[in-house]
C-alpha positions as CSV (number, residue, x, y, z in Angstrom):
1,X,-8.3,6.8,-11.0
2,X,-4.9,6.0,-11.8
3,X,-4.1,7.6,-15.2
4,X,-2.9,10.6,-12.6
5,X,-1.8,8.4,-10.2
6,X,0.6,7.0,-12.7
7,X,1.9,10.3,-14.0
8,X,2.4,10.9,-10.4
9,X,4.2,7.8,-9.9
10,X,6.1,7.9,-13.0
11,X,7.3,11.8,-12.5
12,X,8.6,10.5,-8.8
13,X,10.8,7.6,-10.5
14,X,12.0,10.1,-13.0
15,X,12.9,12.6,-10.1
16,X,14.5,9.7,-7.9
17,X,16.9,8.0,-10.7
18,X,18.1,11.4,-11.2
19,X,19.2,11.3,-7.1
20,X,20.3,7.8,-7.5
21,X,17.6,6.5,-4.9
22,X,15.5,3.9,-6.7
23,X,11.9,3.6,-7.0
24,X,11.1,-0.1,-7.5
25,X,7.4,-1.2,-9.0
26,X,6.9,-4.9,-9.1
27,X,5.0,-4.7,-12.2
28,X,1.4,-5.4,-13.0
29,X,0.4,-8.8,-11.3
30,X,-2.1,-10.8,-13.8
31,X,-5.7,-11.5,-12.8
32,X,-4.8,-15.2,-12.1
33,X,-2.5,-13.9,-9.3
34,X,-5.1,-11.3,-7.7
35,X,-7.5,-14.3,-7.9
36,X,-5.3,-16.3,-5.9
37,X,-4.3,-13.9,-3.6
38,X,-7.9,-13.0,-2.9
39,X,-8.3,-17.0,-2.3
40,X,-5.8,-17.8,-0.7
41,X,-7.0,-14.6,2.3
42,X,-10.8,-15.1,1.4
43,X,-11.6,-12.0,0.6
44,X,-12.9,-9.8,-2.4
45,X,-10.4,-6.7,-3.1
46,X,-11.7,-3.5,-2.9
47,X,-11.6,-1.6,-6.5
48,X,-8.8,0.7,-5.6
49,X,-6.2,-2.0,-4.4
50,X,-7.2,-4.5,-7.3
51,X,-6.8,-1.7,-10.2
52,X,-3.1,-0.7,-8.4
53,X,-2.1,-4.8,-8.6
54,X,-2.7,-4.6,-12.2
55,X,-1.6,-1.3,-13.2
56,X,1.8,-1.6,-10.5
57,X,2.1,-4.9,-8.8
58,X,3.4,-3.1,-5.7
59,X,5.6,-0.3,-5.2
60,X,8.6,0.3,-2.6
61,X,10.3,3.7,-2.1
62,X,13.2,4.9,-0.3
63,X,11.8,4.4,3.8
64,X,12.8,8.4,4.0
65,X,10.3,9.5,1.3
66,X,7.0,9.0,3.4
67,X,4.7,7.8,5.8
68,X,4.2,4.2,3.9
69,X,7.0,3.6,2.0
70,X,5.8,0.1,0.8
71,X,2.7,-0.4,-1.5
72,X,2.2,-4.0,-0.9
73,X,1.6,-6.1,-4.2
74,X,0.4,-9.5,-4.2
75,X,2.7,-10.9,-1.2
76,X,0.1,-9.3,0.6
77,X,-1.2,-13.1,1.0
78,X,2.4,-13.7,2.8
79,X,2.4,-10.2,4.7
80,X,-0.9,-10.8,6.1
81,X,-0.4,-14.8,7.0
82,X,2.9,-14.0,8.7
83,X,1.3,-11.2,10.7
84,X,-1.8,-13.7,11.4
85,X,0.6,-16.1,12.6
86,X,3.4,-13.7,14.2
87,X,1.9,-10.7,15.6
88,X,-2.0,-11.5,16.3
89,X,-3.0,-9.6,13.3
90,X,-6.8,-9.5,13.1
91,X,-8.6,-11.5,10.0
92,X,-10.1,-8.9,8.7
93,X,-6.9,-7.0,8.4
94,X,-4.8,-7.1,5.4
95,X,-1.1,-5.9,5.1
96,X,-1.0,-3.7,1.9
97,X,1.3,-0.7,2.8
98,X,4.4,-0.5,5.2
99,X,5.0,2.0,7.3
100,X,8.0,4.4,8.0
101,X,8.4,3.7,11.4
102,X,9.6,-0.7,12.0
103,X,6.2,-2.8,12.0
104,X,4.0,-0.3,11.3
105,X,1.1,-2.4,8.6
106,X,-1.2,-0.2,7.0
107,X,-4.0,-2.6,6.4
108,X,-7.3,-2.7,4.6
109,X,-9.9,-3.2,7.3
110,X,-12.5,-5.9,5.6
111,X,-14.8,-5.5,8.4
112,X,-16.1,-1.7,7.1
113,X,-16.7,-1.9,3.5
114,X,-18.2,1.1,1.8
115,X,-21.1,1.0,-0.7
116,X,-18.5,0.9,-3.4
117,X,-16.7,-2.4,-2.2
118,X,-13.8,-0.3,-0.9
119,X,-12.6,-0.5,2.8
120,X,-10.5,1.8,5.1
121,X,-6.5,1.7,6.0
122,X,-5.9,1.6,9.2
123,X,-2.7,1.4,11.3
124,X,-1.7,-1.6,12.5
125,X,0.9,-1.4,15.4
126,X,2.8,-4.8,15.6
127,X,5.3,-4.0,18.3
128,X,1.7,-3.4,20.6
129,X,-0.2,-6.2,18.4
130,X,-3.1,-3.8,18.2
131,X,-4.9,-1.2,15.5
132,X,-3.6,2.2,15.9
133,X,-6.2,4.5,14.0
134,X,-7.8,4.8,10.4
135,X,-5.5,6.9,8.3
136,X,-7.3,6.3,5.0
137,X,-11.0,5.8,3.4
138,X,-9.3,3.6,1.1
139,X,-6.5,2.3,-0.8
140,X,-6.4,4.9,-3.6
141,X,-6.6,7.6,-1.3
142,X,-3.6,6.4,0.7
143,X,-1.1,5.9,-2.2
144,X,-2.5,9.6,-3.8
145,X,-2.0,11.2,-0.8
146,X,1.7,9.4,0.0
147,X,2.4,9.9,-3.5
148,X,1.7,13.4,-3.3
149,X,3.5,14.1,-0.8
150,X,6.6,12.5,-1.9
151,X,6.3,14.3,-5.2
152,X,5.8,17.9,-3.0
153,X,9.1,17.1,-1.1
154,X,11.0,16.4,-4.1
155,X,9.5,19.4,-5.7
156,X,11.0,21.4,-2.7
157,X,14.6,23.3,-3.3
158,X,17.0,21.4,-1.2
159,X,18.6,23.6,1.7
């Protein structure tokens, strides 16, 4: 899954240092730090989200580029307890992607695993403290799709 995902990722970097807007990618978090993280929220990652932790760490692009802007590495334990604590987020949501708009969480939804361990992104909405829709099945989908995307747009002649 991500050998094209990190061509992707690695063509969008290229074509952002070239505008002078950074990508920045945390770097691949070690298995003793996914471990902890998955402790620490007692919960199993989904395939998708654990493979991007060790292949990335986490991801942030310019807010402009796209609907999520922020691929949440392991500070998802500190997202996700903040938002516990601050906002009413649900336990079975975790913050893994930010969104565009202020306090928009896109969240892995624990409660609706598939039969392959992965679980939908929703919207979480923390300005109304409530779940707006699903976007995604799943993690990978949502950074191939937003890293599509990004990639079309900087493909695109500018006006």
């Amino acid at each position: 899954m991500m050998s094209g995902t990190q061509q992707l990722v690695e063509r969008i970097r290229t074509r952002l240092d070239q505008q002078d807007h950074a990508v920045k990618i945390s770097g691949p978090a070690d298995e003793s730090a996914i471990t902890a993280a998955e402790t620490a929220l007692e919960c199993t990652f989904p395939p998708s989200y654990r493979n991007f932790l060790l292949t990335f760490g986490g991801i942030a692009l310019p807010t402009h580029l796209g609907i999520v802007h922020d691929f949440v590495g392991v500070d998802v334990v500190n997202r996700t307890l903040k938002g516990r604590e601050e906002k009413k987020l649900p336990q079975h949501l975790l913050v893994v992607g930010l969104g565009a708009q202020s306090q928009e969480w896109f969240c892995l939804d624990t409660n609706h695993p598939s039969s392959a361990g992965e679980y939908p992104v929703v919207m979480f909405d923390a300005r109304d403290n409530a779940v707006d829709q699903q976007f995604y099945d799943d993690f990978g989908q949502m950074l191939d799709e937003v890293m599509g995307f990004v990639a079309d747009s900087l493909d695109q002649p500018l006006d």
